[in-house]
N, C-alpha and C positions, 0 to 999 in steps of 0.2 A: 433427420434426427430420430433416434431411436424413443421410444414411448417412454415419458418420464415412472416411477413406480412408487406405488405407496412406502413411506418411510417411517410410519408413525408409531410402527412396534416391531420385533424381532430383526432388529439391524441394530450392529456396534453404533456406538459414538457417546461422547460426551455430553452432548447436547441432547441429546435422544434420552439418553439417561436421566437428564433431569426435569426431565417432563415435558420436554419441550414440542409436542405431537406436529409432524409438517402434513400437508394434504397431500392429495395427488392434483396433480394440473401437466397436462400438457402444452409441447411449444403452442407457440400461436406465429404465425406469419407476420414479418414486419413489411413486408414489399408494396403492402398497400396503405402506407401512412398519410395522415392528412397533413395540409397542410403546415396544422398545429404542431404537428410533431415534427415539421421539421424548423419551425421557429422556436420549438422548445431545446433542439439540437444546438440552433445558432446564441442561443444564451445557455450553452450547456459548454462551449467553446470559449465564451467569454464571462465566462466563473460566476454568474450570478445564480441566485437563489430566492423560492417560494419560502416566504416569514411568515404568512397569515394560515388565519384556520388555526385551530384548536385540535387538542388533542384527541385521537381516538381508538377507540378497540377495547378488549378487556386488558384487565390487569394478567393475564394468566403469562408465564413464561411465552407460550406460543397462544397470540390473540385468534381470536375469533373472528369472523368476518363481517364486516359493517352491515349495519339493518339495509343500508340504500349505500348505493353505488356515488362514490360523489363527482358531483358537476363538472364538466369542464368550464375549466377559467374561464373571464370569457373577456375581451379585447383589453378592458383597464386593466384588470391583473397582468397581463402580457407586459403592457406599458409600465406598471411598475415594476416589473421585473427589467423590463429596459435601463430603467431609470437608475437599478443597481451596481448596472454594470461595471463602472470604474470602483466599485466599493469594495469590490474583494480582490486577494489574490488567485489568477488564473491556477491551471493545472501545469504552465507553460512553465521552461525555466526562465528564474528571474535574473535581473543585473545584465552586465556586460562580460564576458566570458572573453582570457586571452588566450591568446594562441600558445602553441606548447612551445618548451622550449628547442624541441627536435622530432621528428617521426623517428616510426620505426615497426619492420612488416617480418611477420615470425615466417614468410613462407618467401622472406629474401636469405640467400647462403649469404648473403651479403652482411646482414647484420646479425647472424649464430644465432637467432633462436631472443635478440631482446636480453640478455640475461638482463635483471635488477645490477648484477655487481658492475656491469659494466656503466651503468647510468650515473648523472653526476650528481653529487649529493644536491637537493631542494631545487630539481630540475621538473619540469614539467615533460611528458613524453605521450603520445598520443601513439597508441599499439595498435597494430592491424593482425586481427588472428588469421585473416583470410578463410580458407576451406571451406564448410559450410554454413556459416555464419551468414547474415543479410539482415537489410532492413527494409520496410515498407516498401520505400522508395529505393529502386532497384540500380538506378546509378550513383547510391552514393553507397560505399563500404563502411561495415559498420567498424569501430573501434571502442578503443578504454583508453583510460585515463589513468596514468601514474606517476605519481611524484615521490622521489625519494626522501625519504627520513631514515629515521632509526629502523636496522635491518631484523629489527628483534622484534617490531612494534608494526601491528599491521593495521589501519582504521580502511576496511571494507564496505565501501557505499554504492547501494541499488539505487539508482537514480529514478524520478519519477517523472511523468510524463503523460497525461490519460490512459486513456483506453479505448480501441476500437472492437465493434464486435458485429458490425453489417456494415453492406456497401454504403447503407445511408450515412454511417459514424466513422466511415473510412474517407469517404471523398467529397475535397475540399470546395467551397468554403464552409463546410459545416464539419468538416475533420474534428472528429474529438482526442486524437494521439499524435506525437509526435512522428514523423514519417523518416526524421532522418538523425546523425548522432546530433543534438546540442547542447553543448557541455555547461552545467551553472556559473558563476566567476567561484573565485575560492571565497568562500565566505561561512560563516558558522563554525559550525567542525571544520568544515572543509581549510580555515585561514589559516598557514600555517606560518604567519607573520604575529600576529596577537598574543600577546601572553597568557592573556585568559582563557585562552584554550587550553583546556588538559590534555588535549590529541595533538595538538603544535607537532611535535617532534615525531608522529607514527608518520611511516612507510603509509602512502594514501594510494589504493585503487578502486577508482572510480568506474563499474559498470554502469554505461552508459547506454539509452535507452530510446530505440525507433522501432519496434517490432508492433508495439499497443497492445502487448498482451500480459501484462506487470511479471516479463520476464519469465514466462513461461512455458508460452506455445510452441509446438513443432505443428506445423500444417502449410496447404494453402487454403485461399478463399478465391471466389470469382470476383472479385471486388473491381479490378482496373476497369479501363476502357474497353466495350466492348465481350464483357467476362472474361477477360485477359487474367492467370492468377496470379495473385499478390504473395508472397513470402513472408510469412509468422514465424520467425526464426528466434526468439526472446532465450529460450533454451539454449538452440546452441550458442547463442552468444554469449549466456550467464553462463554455459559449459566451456567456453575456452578461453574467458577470464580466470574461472577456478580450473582450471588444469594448468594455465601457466604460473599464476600465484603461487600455488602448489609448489612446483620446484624450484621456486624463487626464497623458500625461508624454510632452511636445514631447521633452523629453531624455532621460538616463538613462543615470548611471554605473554604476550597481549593479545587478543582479537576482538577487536572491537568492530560492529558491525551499525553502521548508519541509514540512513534511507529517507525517503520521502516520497509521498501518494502512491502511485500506483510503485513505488519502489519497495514501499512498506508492507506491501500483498507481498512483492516479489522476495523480501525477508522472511514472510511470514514460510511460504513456499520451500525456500532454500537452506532456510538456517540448519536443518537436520543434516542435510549433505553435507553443507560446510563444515560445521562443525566435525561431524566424522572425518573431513580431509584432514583437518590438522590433529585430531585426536592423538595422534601420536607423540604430539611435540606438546603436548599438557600445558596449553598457554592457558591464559583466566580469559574467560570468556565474557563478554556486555554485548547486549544486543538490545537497541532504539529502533522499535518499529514506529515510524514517527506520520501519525496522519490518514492511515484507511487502516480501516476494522471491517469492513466488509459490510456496512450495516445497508440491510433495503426492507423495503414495506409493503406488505404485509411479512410479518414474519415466519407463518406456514408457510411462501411462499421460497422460502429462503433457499432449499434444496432444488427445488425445480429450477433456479434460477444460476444457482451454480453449476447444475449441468449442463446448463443451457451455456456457459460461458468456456468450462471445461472441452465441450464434444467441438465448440466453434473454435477454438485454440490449440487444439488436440493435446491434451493437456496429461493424459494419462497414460499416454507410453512412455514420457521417459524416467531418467534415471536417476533425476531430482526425489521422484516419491521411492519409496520401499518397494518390496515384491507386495506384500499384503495392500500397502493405498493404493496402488495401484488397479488391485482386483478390486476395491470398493466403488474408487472412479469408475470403472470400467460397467460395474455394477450400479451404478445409479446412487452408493451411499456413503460420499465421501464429502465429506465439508471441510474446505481450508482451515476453519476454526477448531476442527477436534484435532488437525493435524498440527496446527501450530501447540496444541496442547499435549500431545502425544511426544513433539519435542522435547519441551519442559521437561515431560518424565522421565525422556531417555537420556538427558542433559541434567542432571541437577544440580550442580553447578556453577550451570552455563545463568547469569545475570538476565532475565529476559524482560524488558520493557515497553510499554507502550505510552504514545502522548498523543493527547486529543486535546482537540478544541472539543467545547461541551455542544456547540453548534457549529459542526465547521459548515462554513458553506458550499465547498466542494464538496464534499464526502455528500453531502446533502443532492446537490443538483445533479451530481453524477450519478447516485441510487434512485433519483428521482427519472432521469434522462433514462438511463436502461432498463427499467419497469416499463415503462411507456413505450421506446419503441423495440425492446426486444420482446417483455410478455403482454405486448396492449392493456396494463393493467393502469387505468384511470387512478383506481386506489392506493398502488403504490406511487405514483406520481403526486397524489396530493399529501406524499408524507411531511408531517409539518414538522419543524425544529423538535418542539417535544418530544414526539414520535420518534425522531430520532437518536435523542438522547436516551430517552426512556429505555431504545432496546441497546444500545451502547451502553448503559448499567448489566443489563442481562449478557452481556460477553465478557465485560468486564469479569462480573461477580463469577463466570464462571472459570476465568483465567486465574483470579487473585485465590483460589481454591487450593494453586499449585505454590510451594513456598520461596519459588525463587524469581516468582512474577511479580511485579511493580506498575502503577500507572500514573501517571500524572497528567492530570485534568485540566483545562483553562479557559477561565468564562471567556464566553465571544466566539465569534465564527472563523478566526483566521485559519488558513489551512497552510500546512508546516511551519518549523521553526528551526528545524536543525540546518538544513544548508543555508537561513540566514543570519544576520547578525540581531534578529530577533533571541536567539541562545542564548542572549547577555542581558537581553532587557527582558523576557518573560518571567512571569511570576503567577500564580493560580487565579491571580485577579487578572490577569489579561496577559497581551502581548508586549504590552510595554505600558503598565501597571508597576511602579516601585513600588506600592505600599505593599504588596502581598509576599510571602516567606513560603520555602527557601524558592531562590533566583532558578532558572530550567540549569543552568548552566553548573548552579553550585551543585545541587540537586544531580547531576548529571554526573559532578566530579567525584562525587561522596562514593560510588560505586569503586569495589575490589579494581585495578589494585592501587587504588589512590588511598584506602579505610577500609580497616575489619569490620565494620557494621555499616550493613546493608540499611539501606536508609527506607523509609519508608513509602507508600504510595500519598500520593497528594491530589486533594480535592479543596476547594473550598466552597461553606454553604453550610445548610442545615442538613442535618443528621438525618435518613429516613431507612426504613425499609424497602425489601426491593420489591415487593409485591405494592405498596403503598407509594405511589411518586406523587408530589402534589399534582393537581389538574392543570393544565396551560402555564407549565414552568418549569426551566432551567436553572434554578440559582439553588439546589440541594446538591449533595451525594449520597449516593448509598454510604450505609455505615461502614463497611470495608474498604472502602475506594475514600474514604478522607483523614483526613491530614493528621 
């Protein structure tokens, strides 16, 4: 890896701008992990979460660094963290998934190329781009997912799936990604049976997801057997989704974009390219990044740590980013979060949203899992809920800055909602909370082009400032980010 570089003054970015100052820190070696770290991996695979400890650092946008270094766990914390395990939802997809209702391979003359018009209307089709495309696991071909609806109406979903980013997080049983395609059942957005879906009726393709790199990497790694290389293809497979999509809809009033966990990086990532493919066909644009924000701990740490993931996924050559992000990846000064904002701008638009849980537990354990064995940082690992929430206001407050960003907040740690039928029963008070207002779902529908007015961001809690969060607590919002 190339030498991380001070980022703290004279580099572009959003974040930078508002004060946000990152350190310098170089990689650090994961090859020689204890083997805490790899029992911390194997509850990193089965979705549980550190709750305890208290909040820490300064109030400043970008914290300072703790007086003492804190402790490793030590055997009961492990065990209660055991003990969590069936409590949350994994990173895995959930439900029972059916088969499609036919294949179909763009590199057989046999079936022209897949058209959409040839498909039968509210058919299921499982598409093989072939060519450069692949997934982890090298005997199985990656594909997508499409079900016909309205040829006007497009509902485009990043599907999510972990992440890996060393041999240790690659190979199983401590696998933190999916290695090969496995499709969710239709549920949430995805039902296109339910009335109460406002997407029932869209045209659904589903980029599906075995690379572990939230649809982004072109590289390889020495990961397999052996240092045998493994295949990071998330790119070209998110590139020959959108190239066939593409000339599948002469028109298009609608795009509406979905996702979940590492799906939701993988929107954050793409939304600017996509949107540019259809720009021509002036459809109303919504985009639900549903479930990662990118958030890890410490927060100077936050750039070093993204190179560290970019340079392992090869992430800056293509042609997902602009000529310009590209040279700042390349350069050591590109953070996903000034780019999804740079979006926004060149989008205005375009409907952009996010939904969090205020504790999700994924988001949590997996910032916590990749501190520890990618930058050996004990102190990101011991990021407590607070901590987590506290810097998920500071991206927030810096997203809601742009006029056509939206967030809605929900007490409790669950991690997504949209691919389930959680859709219909979440509400700010929880995941399946009816007393709280409005419903994710209504909330979700109120958006162009179901309503001319843009509905608002949703929190619920006490009013605070964002320099100000109470100490050891989640139950406030920032004053811009509530209801």
């Amino acid at each position: 890896l190339k030498p991380f570089r001070c980022t703290g003054s004279g580099a572009p970015g959003h974040f930078r701008d508002a004060g946000r100052a990152f350190g310098c820190a170089a990689p650090r070696s994961s090859h020689s992990m204890a083997l805490f770290s790899k029992l911390c991996l194997a509850l990193l695979v089965c979705g549980a979460v550190c709750s305890d400890g208290e909040a820490q650092g300064s109030t400043h946008l970008r914290g300072q660094p703790s007086a003492e270094a804190p402790a490793d766990p030590d055997e009961d914390a492990i065990r209660d963290l055991l003990r969590q395990l069936s409590t949350y939802r994994g990173w895995r997809p959930q439900g029972t998934w059916s088969p499609a209702d036919a294949d179909c391979h763009l590199d057989d003359a046999r079936d022209r190329g897949c058209p959409l018009s040839a498909m039968t209307q509210n058919q299921v089709y499982d598409v093989y781009p072939g060519g450069a495309t692949a997934c982890l696991n090298e005997s199985t071909p990656f594909y997508f997912r499409v079900r016909k609806g309205d040829p006007d109406k497009l509902l485009y979903n990043f599907q999510g799936g972990g992440a890996c980013w060393s041999k240790l997080t690659f190979t199983p049983p401590l696998t933190g990604c999916l290695h090969e395609p496995t499709p969710d059942d239709w549920s949430g957005i995805l039902n296109f049976t339910d009335p109460a879906n406002p997407y029932r009726d869209y045209t659904m393709v589903v980029v599906l997801y075995c690379s572990g790199d939230m649809h982004a990497g072109s590289t390889t790694q020495p990961w397999g057997r052996h240092g045998k290389d493994v295949q990071i293809r998330g790119f070209e497979n998110a590139d020959a989704v959108l190239k066939w999509t593409s000339q599948q809809f002469p028109t298009l009033s609608s795009l509406v974009f979905g996702s979940c966990s590492a799906g939701s990086l993988g929107l954050q990532y793409w939304a600017n390219r996509v949107i540019d493919e259809f720009s021509d066909r002036g459809p109303d644009v919504v985009a639900f990044a549903d479930s990662f924000a990118g958030i890890l701990w410490p927060p100077r740490d936050q750039q070093a740590s993204q190179d560290f993931l970019f340079e392992t996924w090869g992430m800056c050559n293509n042609s997902a980013l602009d000529d310009a992000a590209q040279q700042r990846c390349h350069n050591g000064e590109f953070l996903l979060q000034d780019y999804f904002i740079e979006t926004m701008r060149k989008h205005p638009t375009a409907n952009v949203n996010m939904i969090n849980s205020k504790t999700d537990a994924v988001q949590i354990l997996f910032g916590k899992g990749f501190m520890l064995t990618a930058m050996d940082s004990r102190e990101g690992f011991s990021m407590t809920p607070q901590q987590f929430y506290k810097e998920l206001n500071v991206v927030l407050a810096q997203y809601i800055k742009e006029p056509n960003f939206r967030s809605y907040l929900v007490d409790g740690t669950q991690h997504c909602f949209t691919p389930y039928q959680l859709t219909y029963t979440t509400t700010p008070l929880g995941a399946e909370d009816s007393d709280g207002t409005p419903r994710l779902v209504d909330w979700m529908s109120a958006f162009p082009r179901f309503a001319s007015v843009v509905p608002s961001s949703v929190c619920a809690g006490e009013e605070v400032a964002l320099g100000t969060p109470p100490p050891n607590r989640t139950d406030y919002c920032h004053v811009a980010l509530s209801t």
